[in-house]
C-alpha positions in Angstrom: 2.6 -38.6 58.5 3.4 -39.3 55.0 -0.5 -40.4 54.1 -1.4 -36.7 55.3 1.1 -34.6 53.8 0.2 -36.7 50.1 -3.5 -36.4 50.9 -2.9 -32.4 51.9 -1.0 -32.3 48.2 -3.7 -33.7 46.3 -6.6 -31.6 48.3 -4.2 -28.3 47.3 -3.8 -29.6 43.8 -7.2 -30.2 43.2 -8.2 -27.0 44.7 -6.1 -25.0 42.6 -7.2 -27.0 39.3 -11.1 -26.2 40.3 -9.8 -22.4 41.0 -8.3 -22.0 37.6 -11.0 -24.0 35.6 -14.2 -21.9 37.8 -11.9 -18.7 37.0 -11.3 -19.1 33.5 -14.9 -20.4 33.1 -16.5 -17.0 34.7 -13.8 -14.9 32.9 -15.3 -15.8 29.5 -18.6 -15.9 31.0 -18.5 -12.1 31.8 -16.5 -11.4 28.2 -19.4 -13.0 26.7 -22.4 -11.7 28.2 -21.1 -8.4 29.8 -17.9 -6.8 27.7 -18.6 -4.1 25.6 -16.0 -4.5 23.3 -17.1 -1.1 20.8 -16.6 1.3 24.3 -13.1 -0.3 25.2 -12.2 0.1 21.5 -13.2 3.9 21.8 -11.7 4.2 25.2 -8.0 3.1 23.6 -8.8 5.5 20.9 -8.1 2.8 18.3 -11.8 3.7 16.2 -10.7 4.9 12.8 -14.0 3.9 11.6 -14.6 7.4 9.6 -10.9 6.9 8.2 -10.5 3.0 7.4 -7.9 0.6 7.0 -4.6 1.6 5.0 -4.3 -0.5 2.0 -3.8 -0.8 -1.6 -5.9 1.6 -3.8 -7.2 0.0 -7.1 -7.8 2.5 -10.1 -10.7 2.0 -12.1 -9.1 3.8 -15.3 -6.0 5.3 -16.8 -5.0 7.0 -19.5 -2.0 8.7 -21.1 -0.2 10.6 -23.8 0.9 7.5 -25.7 2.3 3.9 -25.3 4.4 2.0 -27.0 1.4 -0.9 -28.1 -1.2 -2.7 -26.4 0.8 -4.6 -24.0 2.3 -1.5 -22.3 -0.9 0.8 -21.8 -0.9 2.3 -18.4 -3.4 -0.1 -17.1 -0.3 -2.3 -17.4 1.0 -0.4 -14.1 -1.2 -1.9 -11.2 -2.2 -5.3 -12.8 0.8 -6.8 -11.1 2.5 -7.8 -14.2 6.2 -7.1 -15.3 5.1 -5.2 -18.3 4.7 -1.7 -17.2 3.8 1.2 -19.2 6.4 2.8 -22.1 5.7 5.6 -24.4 5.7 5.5 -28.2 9.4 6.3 -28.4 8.9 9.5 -27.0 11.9 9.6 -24.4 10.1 10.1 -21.6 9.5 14.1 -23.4 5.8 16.1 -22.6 4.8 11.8 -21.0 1.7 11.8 -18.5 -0.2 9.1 -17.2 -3.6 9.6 -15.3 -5.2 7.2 -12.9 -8.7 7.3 -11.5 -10.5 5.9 -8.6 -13.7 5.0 -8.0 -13.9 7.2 -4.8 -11.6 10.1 -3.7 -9.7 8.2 -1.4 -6.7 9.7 1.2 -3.6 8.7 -0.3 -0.8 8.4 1.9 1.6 7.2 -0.5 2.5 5.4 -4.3 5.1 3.0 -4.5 7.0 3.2 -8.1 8.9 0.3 -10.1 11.7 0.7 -12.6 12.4 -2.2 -14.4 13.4 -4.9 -11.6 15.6 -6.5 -14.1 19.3 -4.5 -14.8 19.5 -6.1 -18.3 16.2 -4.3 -19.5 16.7 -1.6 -16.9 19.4 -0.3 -19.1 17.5 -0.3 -22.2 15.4 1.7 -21.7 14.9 5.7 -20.2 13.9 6.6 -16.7 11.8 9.4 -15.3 13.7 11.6 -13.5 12.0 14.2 -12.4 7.8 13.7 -11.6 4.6 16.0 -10.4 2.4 14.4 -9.1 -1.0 16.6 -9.3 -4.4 15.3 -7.4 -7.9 15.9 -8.4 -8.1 19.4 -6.2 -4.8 20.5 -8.0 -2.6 19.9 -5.4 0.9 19.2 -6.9 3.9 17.2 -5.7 7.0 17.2 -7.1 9.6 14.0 -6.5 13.0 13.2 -8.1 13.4 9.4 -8.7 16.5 8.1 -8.7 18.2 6.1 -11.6 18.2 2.7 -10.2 16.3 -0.8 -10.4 14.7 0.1 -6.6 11.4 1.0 -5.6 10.9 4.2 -4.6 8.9 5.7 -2.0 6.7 9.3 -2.7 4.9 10.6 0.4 1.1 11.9 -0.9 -0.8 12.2 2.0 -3.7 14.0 0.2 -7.4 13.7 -0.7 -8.3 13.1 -4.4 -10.0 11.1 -7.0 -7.3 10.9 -9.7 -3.7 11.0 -9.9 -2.0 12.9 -12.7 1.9 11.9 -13.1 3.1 14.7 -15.5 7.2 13.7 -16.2 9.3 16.6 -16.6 12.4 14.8 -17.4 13.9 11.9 -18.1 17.8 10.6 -17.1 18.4 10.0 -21.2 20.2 6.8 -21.3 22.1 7.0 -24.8 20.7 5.5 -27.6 17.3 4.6 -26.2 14.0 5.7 -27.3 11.3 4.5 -24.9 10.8 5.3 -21.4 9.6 3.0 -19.4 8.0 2.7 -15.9 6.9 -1.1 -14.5 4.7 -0.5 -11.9 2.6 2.0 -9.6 1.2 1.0 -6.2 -1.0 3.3 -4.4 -1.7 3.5 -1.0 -4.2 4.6 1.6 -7.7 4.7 3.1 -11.0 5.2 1.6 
């Protein structure tokens, strides 16, 4: 009784080993040769082909109303250094910055840096208040706040260029120069 019951297991063991391996075998056969993956893609609605991947926009070019010397140009905002852009001693007063891309692009949103660092966050001034104007002349306005965090600004708009006209500052007492570290940019080409 025992022989047949062990010899029954290994028959049913075996069978179900040959199952899986023929199934998983004829699974990636039909995958393979038969799957259409472009149709299911479109079927999920997941092809954004005409609208691309969100990710980090690079500007060609900048300019701006001043800076405070060659190491703090506004090409000094998206080359992932900790030098940022300042003005020449200007207090943040009738300060722009322009950045252009290659391609309009849809930018969803920018991403801006004060000084990371509270010991040369406090020596210099801050933007308060910003409009942000795009290529078409659409305008957005945004308040930063006074602090060493990065600071969200929905765009969400077609252009070419950015234009970041500052309309104020905070005027931190006895400083001169304002200051902005860095400007990520975001969206899809």
């Amino acid at each position: 009784m025992k022989s047949s019951i062990q010899k029954n297991k290994k028959i049913i063991i075996l069978s179900l080993l040959v199952g899986i391996g023929l199934g998983w075998f004829l699974n990636n056969f039909y995958y393979i040769n038969f799957y259409d993956v472009d149709s299911a893609i479109e079927r999920l609605g997941l092809d954004d082909s005409d609208e691309g991947y969100l990710s980090l926009i690079e500007p060609i070019s900048c300019t701006s109303s001043s800076q405070a010397n060659e190491n703090q140009g506004c090409e000094k905002l998206y080359d992932f250094s900790v030098d940022g852009w300042e003005d020449n001693g200007q207090n943040c007063n009738n300060q722009w910055i322009e950045i252009n891309f290659e391609d309009e692009n849809l930018v969803e949103f920018i991403v801006l840096q004060n000084y990371q660092y509270e010991g040369l966050l406090a020596q210099k001034d801050k933007i308060k208040d910003l409009e942000i104007v795009t290529s078409s002349g659409d305008i957005v306005n945004h308040t930063l706040s006074n602090s060493s965090d990065s600071q969200w600004i929905d765009i969400n708009l077609s252009t070419s260029s950015l234009r970041f006209n500052i309309l104020s500052s905070y005027e931190t007492i006895g400083v001169e120069n304002c200051h902005l570290e860095s400007i990520d940019i975001y969206g899809r080409s």
